[in-house]
C-alpha positions in Angstrom: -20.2 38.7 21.7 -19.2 36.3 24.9 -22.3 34.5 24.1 -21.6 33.4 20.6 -18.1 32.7 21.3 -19.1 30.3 24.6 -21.6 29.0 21.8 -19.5 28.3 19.0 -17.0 26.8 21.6 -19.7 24.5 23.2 -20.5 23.5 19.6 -16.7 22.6 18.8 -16.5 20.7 21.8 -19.6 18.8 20.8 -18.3 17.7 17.2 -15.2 16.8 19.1 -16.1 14.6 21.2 -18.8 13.1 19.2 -16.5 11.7 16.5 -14.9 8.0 17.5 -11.4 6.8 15.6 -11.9 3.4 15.3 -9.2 0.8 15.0 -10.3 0.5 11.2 -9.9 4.0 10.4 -6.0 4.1 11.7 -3.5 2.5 8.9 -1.8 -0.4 9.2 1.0 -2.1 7.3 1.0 -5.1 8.5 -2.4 -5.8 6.5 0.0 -5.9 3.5 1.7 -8.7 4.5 1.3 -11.5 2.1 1.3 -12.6 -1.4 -0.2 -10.1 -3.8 -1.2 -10.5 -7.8 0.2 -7.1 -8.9 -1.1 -5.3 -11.7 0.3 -2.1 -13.4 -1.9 -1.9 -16.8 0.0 1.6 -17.7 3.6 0.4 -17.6 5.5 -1.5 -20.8 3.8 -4.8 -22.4 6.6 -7.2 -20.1 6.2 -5.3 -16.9 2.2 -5.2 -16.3 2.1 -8.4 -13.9 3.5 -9.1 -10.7 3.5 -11.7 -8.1 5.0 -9.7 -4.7 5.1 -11.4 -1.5 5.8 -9.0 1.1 6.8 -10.0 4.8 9.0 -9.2 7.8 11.8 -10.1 9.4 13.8 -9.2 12.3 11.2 -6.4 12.1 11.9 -4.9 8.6 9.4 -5.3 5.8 10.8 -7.3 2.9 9.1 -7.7 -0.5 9.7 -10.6 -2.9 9.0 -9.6 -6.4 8.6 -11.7 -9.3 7.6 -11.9 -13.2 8.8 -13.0 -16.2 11.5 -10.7 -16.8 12.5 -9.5 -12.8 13.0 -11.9 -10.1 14.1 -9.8 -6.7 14.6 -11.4 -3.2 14.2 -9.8 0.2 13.6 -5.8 -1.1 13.5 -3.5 1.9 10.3 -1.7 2.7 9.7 1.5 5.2 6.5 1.8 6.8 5.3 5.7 7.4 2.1 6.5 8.5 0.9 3.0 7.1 2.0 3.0 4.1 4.9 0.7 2.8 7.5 2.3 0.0 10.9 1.8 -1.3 13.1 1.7 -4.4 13.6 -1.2 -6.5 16.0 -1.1 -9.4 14.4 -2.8 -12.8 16.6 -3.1 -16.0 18.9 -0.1 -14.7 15.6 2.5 -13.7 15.1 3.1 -10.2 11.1 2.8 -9.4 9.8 4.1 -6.1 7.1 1.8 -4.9 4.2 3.0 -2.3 1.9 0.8 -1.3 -1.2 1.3 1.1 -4.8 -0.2 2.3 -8.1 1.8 2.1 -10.7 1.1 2.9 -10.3 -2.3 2.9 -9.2 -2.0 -0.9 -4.6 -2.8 -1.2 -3.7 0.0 -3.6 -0.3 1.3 -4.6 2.1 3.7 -7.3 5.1 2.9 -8.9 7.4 6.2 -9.3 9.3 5.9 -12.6 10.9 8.2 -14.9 8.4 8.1 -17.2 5.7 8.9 -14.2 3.7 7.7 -12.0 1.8 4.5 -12.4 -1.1 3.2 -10.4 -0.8 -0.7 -9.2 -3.2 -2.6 -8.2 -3.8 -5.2 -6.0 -5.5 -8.9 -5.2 -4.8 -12.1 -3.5 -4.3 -14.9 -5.6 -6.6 -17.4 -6.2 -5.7 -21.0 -5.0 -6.2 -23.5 -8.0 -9.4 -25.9 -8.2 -9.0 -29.3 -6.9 -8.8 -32.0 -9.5 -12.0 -34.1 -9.1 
């Protein structure tokens, strides 16, 4: 019985030290920072596209969201365990926002009373130059 448990103890410590976290592998919010092209093709007709920049300052994470019918300034983020959230008030409904990177991929939820609504994410593309 000592055998297999020094065994199955040798093979835990092998696993353990075998496997490498790599930088790539622990989140980071400060790969959100930037101006995003937001899409949310669940929610109403006049609230499926967004332009959000998101930044810092003095160390907070501020997001700047606009479309046609919302135009917010300097929203406050939190950053746990990577991800960035926080509430934003549109036409009177209070929307949680999360918003994470995997895998190299920006994905995110917005929270509402009517449920949960999956975003998604790209940079914008800079316009052609005029030839």
């Amino acid at each position: 019985m000592k055998e297999i448990y020094l065994l199955l103890t040798g093979i835990c410590l092998m696993f353990m030290s075998s496997h490498e976290a790599s930088a790539a592998d622990v989140p980071n919010a400060k790969k959100l920072i930037g101006k995003w092209e937001v899409s949310i093709p669940d929610a109403p007709y006049d609230y499926r596209s967004f332009v959000v920049d998101i930044k810092t300052k003095n160390g907070e994470y501020l997001a700047d969201i606009k479309s046609a019918n919302v135009d917010l300034k300097d929203r406050k983020l939190t950053e746990k365990n990577g991800k960035l959230s926080g509430v934003i008030y549109i036409d009177g409904e209070s929307v949680t926002v999360t918003i994470w990177e995997e895998k190299n991929i920006v994905k995110g939820t917005a929270s509402t009373t009517q449920g949960v609504l999956d975003c998604s994410f790209k940079k914008p593309t800079p316009p052609k130059a005029k030839k």
